[in-house]
N, C-alpha and C positions, 0 to 999 in steps of 0.2 A: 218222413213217416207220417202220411194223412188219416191211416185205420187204426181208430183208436183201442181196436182190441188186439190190435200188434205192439202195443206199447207193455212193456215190463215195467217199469217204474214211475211213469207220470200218470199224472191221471185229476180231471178237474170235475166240479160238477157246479150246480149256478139253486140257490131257494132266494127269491125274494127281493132279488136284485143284487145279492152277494154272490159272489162267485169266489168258489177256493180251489187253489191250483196243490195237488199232494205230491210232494218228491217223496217217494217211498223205495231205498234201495239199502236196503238193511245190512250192517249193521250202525251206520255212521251217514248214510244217505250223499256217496262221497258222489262227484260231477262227471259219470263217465262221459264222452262223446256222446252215446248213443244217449244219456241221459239230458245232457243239452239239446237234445236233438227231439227229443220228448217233451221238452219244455218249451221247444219254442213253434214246435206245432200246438200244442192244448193255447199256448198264446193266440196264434193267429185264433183259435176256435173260438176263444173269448172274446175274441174282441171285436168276432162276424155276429157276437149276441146281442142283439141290440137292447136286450132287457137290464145287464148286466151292470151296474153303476157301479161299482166298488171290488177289486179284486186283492182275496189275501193269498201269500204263497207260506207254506208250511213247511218243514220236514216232520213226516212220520217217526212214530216211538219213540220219540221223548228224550233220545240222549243225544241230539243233534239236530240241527237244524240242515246242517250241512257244513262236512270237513273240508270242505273244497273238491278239488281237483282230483282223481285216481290216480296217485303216483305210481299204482302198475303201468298206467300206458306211458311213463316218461320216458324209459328206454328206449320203445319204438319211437318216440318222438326225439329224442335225442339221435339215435341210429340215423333215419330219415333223414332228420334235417328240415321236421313239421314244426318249427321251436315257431314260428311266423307263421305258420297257418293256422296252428292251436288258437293261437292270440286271437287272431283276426276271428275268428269263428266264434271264439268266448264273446270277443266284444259286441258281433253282432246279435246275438240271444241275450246279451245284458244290456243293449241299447233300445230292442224292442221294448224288454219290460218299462225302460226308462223312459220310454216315449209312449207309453202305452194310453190309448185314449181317456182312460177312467183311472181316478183315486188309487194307488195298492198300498198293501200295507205287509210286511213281512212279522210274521209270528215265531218265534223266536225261542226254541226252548232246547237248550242242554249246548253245546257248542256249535259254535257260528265263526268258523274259521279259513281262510283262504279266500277261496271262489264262492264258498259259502254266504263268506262278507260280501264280498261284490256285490251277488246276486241279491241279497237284502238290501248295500247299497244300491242299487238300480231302482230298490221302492222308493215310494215316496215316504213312507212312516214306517218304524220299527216300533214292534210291542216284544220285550224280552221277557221273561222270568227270572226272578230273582238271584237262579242259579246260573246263568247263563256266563259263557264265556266268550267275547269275542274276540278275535284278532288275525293279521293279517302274517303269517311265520315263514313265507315263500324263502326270505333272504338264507330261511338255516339251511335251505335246499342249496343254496346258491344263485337263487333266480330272485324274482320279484313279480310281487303282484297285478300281471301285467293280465289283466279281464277288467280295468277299470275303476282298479283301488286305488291307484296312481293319483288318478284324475278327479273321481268323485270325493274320497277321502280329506283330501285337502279341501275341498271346499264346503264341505257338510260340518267339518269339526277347526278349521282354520292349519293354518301349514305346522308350524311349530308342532303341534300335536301330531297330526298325522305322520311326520316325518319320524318323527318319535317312534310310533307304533308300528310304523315299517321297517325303518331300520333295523331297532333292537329285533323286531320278529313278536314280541311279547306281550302275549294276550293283554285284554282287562278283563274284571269284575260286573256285572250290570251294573251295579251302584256308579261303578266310574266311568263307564258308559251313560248313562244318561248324564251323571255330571259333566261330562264335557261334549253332551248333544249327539254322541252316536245313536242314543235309542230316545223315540218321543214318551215314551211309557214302561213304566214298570208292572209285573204280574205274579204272584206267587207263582213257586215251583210249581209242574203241571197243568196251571193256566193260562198260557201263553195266547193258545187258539183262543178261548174264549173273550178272553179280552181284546183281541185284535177283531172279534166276531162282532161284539158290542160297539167297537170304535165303527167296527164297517155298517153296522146296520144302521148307526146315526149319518154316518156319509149317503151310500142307499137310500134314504130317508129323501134325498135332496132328491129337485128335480134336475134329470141327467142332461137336459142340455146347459145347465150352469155347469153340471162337474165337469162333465168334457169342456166346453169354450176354459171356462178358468184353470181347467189342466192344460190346454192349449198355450194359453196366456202365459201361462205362468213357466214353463217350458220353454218358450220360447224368448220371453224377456232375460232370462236367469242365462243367454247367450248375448245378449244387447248391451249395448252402455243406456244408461239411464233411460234417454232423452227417448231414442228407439224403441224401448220396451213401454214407455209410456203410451207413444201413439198406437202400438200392437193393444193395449188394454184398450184405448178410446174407441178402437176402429171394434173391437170386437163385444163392447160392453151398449155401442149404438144397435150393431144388429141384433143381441139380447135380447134389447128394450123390446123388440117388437115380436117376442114370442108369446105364443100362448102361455106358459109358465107363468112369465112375469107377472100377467094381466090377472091371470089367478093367484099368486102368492100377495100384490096388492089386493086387491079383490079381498082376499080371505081376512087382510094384516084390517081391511078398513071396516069388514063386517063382524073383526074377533072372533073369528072360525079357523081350525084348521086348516089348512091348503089341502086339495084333492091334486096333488101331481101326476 
């Protein structure tokens, strides 16, 4: 779906170098197909922006972020026998975001559950609200968290945990979220965007050929053993060196001026 005035519930827009991505499909912003399908076009569109440094993704009105998945379309998917194509197709729109050139950050406010989660794991940074619930409850279906919670999960918050939180099915609290590193920020109730808005315009801030190489980098080491991921930083911190950027943020650190990026 390329015509963005065909789109029912996605929808991104870009001020300043920030760019936010809206799931808007009311009442609960839950993951139809055609809403993934939404999401991973407004992606490719971001990320053809070259002005773009820092992408937040949202769910609209406040009481969700996103419940996951449309458990109406499960039947058809069960009937079918689309149980393997579902997957595949979640993983690939929560792989893009994951690999996504520039910084994201997911804003976080009222529940963040299922597919919901995934797709915030896929950011790089979570900023929740206070009230905020998250968790991964696939197993009370009988199924599991199979868009990526599997994989990301454990390694964002360590196994013992995560195994925990899939299994039993049973949310947390933000508070226990950030305590055990699901979420990097906390926000009063209602403030979710905003604060994920501030985190992004200090990212933004930066010049974009560091965010992208060190998103690069750092993507692709976090696949590597050690020793591998080291020479991916050297090889790619040598052709840094020789940008205009550099030359200007030295330049500016030696003359005690602001950098003009």
């Amino acid at each position: 779906m390329s015509d963005p005035s065909a789109r029912q519930f996605v929808h991104w827009g870009a001020e300043q170098g920030l760019a936010t991505l809206l799931v808007d499909r009311p009442p609960l912003n839950a993951l139809s197909y055609q809403a993934k399908e939404e999401i991973a076009a407004c992606l490719e569109e971001v990320a053809a922006d070259a002005t773009v440094r820092c992408l937040i993704v949202y769910g609209a009105g406040g009481r969700a972020f996103s419940v996951g998945s449309d458990i109406k379309e499960f039947p058809e998917v069960t009937a079918r026998r689309l149980g393997r194509q579902r997957a595949a197709h979640e993983h690939g729109v929560y792989n893009r975001l994951d690999s996504f050139p520039v910084p994201t950050i997911a804003a976080i406010e009222g529940h963040c559950l299922g597919g919901g989660l995934e797709l915030a794991l896929a950011c790089d940074l979570r900023v929740a609200s206070e009230t905020s619930r998250l968790g991964l409850p696939e197993v009370a279906l009988g199924v599991f968290p199979a868009g990526g919670g599997t994989e990301r999960l454990p390694r964002l918050i360590g196994e013992a945990r995560a195994r925990e939180l899939i299994y039993t099915g049973q949310p947390v609290n933000a508070a226990e979220a950030w305590r055990i590193g699901l979420v990097n920020r906390l926000a009063p109730e209602g403030q979710a965007l905003a604060v994920a808005e501030e985190l992004g315009r200090t990212i933004a801030a930066r010049p974009a050929g560091a965010l992208r190489t060190v998103k690069a980098v750092m993507d692709r080491g976090l696949a590597m053993d050690l020793l591998q991921a080291q020479q991916v930083a050297i090889d790619a911190i040598g052709e840094l060196f020789q940008s205009d950027a550099v030359r200007e943020g030295v330049t500016a650190f030696l003359e005690k001026r602001a950098p003009r990026f």
